[in-house]
Structure formats: structure tokens, C-alpha cells
C-alpha positions as CSV (number, residue, x, y, z in Angstrom):
1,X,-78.6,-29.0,-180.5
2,X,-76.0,-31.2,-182.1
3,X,-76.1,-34.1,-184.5
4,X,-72.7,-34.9,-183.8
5,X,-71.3,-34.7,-180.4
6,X,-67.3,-35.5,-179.6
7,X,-66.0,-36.1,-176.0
8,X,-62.9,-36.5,-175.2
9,X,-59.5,-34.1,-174.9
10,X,-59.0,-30.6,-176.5
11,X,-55.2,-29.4,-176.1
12,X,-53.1,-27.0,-177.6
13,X,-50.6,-29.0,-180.2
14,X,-47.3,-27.0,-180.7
15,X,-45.8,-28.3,-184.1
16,X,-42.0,-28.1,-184.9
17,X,-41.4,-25.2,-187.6
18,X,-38.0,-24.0,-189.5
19,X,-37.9,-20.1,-188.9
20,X,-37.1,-17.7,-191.5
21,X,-33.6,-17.5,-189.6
22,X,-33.0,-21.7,-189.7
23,X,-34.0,-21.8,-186.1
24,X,-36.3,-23.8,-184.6
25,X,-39.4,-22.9,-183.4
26,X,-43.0,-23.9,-182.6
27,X,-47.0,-23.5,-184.1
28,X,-49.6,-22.9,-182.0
29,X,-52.7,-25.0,-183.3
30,X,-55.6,-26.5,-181.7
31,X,-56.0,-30.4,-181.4
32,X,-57.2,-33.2,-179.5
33,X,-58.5,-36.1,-181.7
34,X,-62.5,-35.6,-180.7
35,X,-62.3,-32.0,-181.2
36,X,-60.8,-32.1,-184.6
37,X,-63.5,-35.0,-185.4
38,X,-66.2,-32.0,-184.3
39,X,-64.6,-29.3,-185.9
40,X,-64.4,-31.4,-189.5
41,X,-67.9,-32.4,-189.4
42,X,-68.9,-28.9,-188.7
43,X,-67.3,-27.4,-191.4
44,X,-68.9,-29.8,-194.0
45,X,-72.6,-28.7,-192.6
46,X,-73.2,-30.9,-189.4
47,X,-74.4,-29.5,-186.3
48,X,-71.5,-30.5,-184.0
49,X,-71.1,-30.5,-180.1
50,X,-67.7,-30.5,-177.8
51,X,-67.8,-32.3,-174.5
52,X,-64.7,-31.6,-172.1
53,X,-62.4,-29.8,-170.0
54,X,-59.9,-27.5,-170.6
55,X,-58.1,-24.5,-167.6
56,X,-59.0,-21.4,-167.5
57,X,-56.0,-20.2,-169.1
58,X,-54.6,-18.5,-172.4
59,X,-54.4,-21.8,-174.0
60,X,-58.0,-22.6,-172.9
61,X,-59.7,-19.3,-174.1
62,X,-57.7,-19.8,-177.5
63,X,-58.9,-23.0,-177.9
64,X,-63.0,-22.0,-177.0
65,X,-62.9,-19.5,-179.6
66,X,-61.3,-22.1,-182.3
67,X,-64.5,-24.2,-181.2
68,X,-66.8,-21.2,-182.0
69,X,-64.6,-20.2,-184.9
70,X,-65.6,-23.6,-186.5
71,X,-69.4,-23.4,-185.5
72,X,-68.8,-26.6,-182.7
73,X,-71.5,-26.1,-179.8
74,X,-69.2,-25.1,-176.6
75,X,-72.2,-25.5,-173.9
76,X,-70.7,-28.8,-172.9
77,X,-66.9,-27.3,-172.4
78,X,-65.8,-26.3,-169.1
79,X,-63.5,-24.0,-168.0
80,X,-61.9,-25.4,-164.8
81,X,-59.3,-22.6,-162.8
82,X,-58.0,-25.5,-160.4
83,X,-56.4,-27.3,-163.4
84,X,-54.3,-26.5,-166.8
85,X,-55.1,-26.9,-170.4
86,X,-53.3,-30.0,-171.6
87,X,-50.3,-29.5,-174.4
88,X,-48.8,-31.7,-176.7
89,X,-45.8,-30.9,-179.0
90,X,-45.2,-32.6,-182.1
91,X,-42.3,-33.3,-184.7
92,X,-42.5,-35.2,-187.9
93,X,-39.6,-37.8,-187.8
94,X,-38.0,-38.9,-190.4
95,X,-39.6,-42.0,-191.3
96,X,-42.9,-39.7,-192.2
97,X,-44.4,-40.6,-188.7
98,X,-44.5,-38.0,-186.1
99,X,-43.2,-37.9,-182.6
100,X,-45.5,-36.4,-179.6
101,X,-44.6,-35.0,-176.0
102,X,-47.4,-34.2,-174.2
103,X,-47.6,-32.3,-171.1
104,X,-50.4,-33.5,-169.1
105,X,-51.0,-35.5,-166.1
106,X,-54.0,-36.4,-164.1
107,X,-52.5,-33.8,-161.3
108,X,-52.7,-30.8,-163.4
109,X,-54.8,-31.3,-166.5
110,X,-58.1,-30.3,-166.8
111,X,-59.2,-33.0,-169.4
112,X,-58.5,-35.9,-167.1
113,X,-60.0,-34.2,-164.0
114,X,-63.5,-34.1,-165.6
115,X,-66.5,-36.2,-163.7
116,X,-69.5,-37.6,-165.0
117,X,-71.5,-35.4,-163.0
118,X,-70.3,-32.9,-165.5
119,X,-71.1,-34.3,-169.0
120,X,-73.8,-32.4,-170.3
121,X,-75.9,-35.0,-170.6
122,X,-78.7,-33.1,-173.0
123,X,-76.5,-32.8,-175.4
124,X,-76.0,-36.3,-175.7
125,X,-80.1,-37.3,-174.8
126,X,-80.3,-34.5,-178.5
127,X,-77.8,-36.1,-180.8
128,X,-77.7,-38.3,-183.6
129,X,-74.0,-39.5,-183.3
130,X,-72.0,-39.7,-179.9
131,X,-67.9,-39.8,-180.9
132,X,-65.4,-40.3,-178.1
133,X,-61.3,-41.2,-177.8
134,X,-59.1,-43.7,-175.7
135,X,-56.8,-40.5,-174.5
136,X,-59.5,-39.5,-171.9
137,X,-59.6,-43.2,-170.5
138,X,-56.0,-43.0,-169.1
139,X,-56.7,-42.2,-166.5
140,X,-59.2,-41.3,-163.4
141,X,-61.4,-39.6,-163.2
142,X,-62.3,-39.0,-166.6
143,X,-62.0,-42.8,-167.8
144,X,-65.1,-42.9,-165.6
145,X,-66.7,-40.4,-166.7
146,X,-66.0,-40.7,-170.6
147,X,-67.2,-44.7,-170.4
148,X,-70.4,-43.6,-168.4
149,X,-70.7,-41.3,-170.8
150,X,-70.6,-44.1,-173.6
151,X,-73.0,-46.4,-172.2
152,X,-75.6,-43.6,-171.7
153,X,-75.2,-42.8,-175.3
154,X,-76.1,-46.2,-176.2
155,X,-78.7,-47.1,-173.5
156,X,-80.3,-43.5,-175.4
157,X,-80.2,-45.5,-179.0
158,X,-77.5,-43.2,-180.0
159,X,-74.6,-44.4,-182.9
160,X,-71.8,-44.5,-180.4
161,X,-68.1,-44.0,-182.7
162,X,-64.9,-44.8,-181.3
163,X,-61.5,-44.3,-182.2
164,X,-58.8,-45.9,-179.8
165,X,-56.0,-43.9,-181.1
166,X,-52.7,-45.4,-179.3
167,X,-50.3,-43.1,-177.3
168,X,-48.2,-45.7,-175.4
169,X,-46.7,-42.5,-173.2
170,X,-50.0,-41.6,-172.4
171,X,-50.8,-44.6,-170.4
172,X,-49.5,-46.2,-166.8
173,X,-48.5,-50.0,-168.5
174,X,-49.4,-51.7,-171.4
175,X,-51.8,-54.0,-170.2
176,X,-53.6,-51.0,-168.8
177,X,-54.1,-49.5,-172.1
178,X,-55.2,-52.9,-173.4
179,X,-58.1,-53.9,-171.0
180,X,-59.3,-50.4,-171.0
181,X,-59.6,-49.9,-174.5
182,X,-60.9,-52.8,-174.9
183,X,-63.5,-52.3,-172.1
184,X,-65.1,-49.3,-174.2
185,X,-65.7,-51.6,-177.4
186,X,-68.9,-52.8,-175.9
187,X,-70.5,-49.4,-176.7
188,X,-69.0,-49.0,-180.2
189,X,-70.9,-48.9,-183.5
190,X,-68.3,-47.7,-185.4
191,X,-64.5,-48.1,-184.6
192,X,-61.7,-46.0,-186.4
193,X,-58.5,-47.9,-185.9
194,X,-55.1,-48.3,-188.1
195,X,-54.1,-52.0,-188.7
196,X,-51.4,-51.4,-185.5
197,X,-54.3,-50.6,-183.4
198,X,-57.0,-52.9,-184.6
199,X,-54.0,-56.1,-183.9
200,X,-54.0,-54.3,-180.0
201,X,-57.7,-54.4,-179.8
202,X,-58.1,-57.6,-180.7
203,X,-55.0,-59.7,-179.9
204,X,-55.5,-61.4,-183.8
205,X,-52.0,-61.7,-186.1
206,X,-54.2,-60.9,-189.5
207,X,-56.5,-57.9,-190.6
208,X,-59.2,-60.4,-191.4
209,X,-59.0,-62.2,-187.8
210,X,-59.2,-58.8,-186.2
211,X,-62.1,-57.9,-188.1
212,X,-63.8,-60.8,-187.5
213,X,-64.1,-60.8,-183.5
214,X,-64.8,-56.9,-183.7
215,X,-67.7,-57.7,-185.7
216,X,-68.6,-60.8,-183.2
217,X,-68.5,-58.1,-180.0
218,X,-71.1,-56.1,-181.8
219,X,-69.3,-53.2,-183.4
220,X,-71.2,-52.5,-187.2
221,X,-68.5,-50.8,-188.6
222,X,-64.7,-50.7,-189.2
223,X,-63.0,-48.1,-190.3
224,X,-59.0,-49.0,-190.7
225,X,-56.9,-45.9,-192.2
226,X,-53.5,-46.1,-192.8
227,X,-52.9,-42.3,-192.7
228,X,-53.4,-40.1,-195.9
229,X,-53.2,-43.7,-197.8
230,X,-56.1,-46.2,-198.7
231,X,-59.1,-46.6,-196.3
232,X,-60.4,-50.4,-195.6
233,X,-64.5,-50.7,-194.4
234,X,-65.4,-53.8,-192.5
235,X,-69.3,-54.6,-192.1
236,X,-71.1,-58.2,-191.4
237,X,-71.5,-58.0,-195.4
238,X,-68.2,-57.3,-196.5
239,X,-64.6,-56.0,-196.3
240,X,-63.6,-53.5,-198.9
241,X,-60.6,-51.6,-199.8
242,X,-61.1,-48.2,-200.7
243,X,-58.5,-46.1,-202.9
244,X,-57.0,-42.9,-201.9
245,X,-56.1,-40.2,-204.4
246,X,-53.1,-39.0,-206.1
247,X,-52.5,-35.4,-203.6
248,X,-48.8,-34.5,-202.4
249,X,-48.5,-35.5,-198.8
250,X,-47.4,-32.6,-196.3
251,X,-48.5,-33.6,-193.0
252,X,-50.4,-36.3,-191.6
253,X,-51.3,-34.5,-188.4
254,X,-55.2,-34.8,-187.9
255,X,-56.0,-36.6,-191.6
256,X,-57.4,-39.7,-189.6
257,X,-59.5,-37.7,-187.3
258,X,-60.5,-35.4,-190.8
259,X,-61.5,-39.1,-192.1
260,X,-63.5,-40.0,-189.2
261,X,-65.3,-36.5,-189.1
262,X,-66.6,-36.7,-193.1
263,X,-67.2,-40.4,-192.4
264,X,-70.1,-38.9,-189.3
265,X,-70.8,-36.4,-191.1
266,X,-72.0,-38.7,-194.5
267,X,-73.6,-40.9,-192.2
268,X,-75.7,-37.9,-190.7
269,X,-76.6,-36.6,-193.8
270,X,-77.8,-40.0,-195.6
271,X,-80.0,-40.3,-193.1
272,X,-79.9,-43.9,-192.9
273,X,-79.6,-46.6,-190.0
274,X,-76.1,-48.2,-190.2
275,X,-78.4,-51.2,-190.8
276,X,-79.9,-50.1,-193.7
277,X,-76.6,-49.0,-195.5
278,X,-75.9,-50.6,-198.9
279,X,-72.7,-51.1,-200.3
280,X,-73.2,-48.1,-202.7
281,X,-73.6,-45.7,-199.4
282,X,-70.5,-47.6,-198.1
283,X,-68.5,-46.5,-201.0
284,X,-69.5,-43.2,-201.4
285,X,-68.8,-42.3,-197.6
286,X,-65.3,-44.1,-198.4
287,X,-64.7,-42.2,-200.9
288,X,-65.5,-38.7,-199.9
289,X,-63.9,-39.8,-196.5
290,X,-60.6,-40.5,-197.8
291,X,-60.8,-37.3,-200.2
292,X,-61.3,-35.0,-196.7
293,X,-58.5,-37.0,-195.5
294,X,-55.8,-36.6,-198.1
295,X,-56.6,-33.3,-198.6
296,X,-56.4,-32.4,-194.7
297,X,-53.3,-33.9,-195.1
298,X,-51.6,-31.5,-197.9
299,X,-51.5,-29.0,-196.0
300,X,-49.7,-28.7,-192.5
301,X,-51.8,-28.8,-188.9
302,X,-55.3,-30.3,-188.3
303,X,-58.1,-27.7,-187.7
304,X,-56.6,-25.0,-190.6
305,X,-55.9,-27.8,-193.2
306,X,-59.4,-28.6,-193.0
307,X,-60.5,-28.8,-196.3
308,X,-64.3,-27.4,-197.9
309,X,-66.6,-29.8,-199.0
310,X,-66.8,-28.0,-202.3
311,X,-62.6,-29.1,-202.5
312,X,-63.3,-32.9,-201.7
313,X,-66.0,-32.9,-204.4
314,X,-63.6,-31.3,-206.9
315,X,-61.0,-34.2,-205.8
316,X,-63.3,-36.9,-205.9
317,X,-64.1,-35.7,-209.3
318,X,-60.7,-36.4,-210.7
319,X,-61.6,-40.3,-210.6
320,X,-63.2,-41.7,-213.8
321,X,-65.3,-43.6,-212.5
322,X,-67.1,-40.9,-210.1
323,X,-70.7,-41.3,-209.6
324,X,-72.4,-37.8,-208.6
């Protein structure tokens, strides 16, 4: 069984590529936040679990054997023939952030159409850590199934991780998007968020405001990445800024979801209850976090620019003041 298990959406993310020719074409590459948050823990030495749907399709069976490719327990995927894998195609824009048309809808895709009744439940009842995303509470029935989900994870003692990651196209209105995202912070331990994100959660003007009332609704720890950039932790003991390192950025697909998978991943391996973390532990899970991160991010894609755990060391080495 799994230490870490991700629910949420696993879709097929076609990235914008300059042929040979000068034409334009497009990548093939897994994604899906949770999956790439499984996939990176994996690869460091976790045991990692998927929860989800996907259609029995060539997308879907591609995207299966990634999973098992990466060593990510598949016995909570299902393959549904009534409904499509999601897709998402993306583009780097020119002010370094990246654009994203998704082709999915709750009358097609098989990641929205999945029921609670179908959450491998055991998998959950055996982990350590249960991870899961705001795309699969956009809609019914899977924002159902995905906050059941949640709650069971926590009513089981689990760590329960959240990352809210905002697609405004994704959702039916605004104010939807708000109230349900902020409905699943009730079950959070740990929240990943970007500054944009943690200001929607919370409805606060200032970093330290937003901080603040997360910490008051219970969650333990913030996570706020600003992409391939500096990471800030929040506890009840203190807020820290955490330095990034010196790596040429490529692509900033998938380096928060690289972050947030090395950040489990630490936790997991110290062994510790989030209550018993010292600032030390903190740090070095910062650290090594934002090393997996920048890395993932000089190279293009999510799952293939995953970087070893032997290359994050090597990185983190590189700062003089590095404590083994």
C-alpha cells in the first residue's frame, strides 16, 4: 500500500512546440496536478497511490502506463468506456506564464463523472498522507466524491494536503470557485497556494492576513510558491522565507506540483507528526523542496523533467551554508 495517495484529475497535457520545419506543433505529456504530485514523490522513494478516472481510450491507456512507468499504485484508477480522458493544451505566453485550454466537461470527461462509491477507500484507510486538488471540485459528481473523500481521510487521522490551484475557465462563476474551495479547507493540514491564490482563499489584502485566518481554520501548514522562485512556510510558530537557487528557468509547467510532491515526500520520510516539526525540519524540507522545484523547472514538461533525488542533493549542495 501507499504512503502517499493523490486524488484528483489525470489528463493528457499537449504543450506548444517549434518543429524542426518552424511549424507549430504539439507534445504529448502526462499531467494533472495530483498525479504529478504522486509521480514526484514516487520517484524520490515514496510509496505513492493514484485515485481517479480517466476513458478507456488511447489517452487513458498512455497515461496508466506513465503511472506504472513511475512506480504510482494504479489499483484506485478506473477506466470508464462511457466517458473520455480529459485534455488540456498549453502555451507559455510571453509574460513567462502559461496559457491552458482544456477540453473537458462534466458531459464527457471521465474525471468529473467519478462517485464516491468509487474511491478506493483502502487505499486511503492504508496511507500516511491523503493529497487532493480543487480541479476535481468543479463540478458534480466528483466535487462530492473528492470532498467525501477528504473528510474520510481526516475522520481516519490521515495528513490531508491541499492545493487549490486556480483555473478560472474551469469553473461555472467565480463565486462558485470561491465557496467551494473554500469549503475543502476544513480538511486541510497542509495547503500549497501561490500568494494569488492564498488572497482568493481567504479574502485578506496582505500575505500575513491571509496566513493568519488559514492558520485560525486549522490548517498546520502553508506552503506559498511563487513558481520556480523562493518558497514561503507558514506554521503557528513562524513564517519563513526560503531561498531558491541560481538554475536557468525553462518551463514552469509542473514545478509547483514537483514542490508539493518532495515537500510529502520529506514529510513521510522524517517520520514526524506535523506537530512535532522543528524549525530545522522546516528548513530542510524547504530547501530540498525548492531544489526539486527549480530543477523540475529547467527542463520542459512535468512528469519527464522530474528531477532524481541524487540531482537535488547535488544542487542543494551548491549553497554554503548546506547542512547534510
Amino acid at each position: 500500500m501507499a504512503d502517499i495517495v493523490a486524488m484528483g484529475e489525470l489528463l493528457v497535457d499537449f504543450t506548444y512546440i517549434t518543429l524542426d520545419n518552424n511549424e507549430i506543433g504539439y507534445k504529448q505529456n502526462a499531467g494533472g496536478a495530483p498525479a504529478n504530485v504522486a509521480c514526484m514523490a514516487a520517484k524520490l522513494g515514496a510509496t505513492a497511490g493514484f485515485i481517479g478516472k480517466i476513458g478507456r481510450d488511447m489517452f487513458g491507456f498512455y497515461l496508466k502506463d506513465v503511472l506504472r512507468q513511475n512506480n504510482v499504485d494504479t489499483s484506485g484508477l478506473i477506466i470508464d468506456p462511457n466517458y473520455s480522458t480529459p485534455l488540456a493544451f498549453v502555451n507559455n505566453n510571453e509574460n513567462g506564464g502559461r496559457d491552458f485550454c482544456f477540453y473537458r466537461s462534466s458531459h464527457i470527461s471521465a474525471d468529473l463523472n467519478m462517485r464516491y462509491g468509487e474511491v478506493h477507500r483502502e487505499l486511503i484507510d492504508n496511507c500516511k498522507i491523503f493529497h487532493f486538488g480543487a480541479l476535481t471540485l468543479t463540478s458534480e459528481p466528483v466535487r462530492t466524491a473528492t470532498l467525501n473523500a477528504a473528510e474520510y481521510a481526516k475522520m481516519q487521522g490521515k495528513i490531508v494536503s491541499y492545493d487549490p490551484n486556480w483555473r478560472p475557465a474551469l469553473w461555472e462563476s467565480k463565486e462558485t470557485a470561491l465557496r467551494t474551495m473554500r469549503s475543502a479547507l476544513q480538511f486541510a493540514d497542509i495547503v500549497k497556494a501561490s500568494e494569488e491564490e492564498l488572497q482568493l482563499l481567504t479574502d485578506c489584502g496582505t500575505l500575513v492576513a491571509s496566513v493568519a485566518k488559514l492558520l485560525q481554520a486549522g490548517v498546520k501548514i502553508i506552503c506559498i510558491t511563487q513558481g520556480a522562485k523562493d518558497c514561503i512556510i507558514a506554521t503557528a510558530k513562524d513564517i519563513v522565507r526560503y531561498p531558491s537557487y541560481d538554475v536557468p528557468i525553462v518551463d514552469t509547467l509542473g514545478a509547483g506540483d514537483c514542490f508539493l510532491g518532495a515537500f510529502l515526500y520529506s514529510l513521510v520520510s522524517l517520520g514526524k507528526d506535523i506537530s512535532e516539526l522543528e524549525s530545522s525540519d522546516i528548513e530542510r524540507i524547504a530547501l530540498f523542496s525548492n531544489a526539486c522545484g527549480r530543477l523540475s523547472a529547467a527542463k520542459k514538461e512535468a512528469v519527464s523533467s522530474m528531477p532524481d533525488k541524487a540531482d537535488i542533493i547535488e544542487l542543494m549542495k551548491t549553497d554554503p551554508e548546506y547542512k547534510e
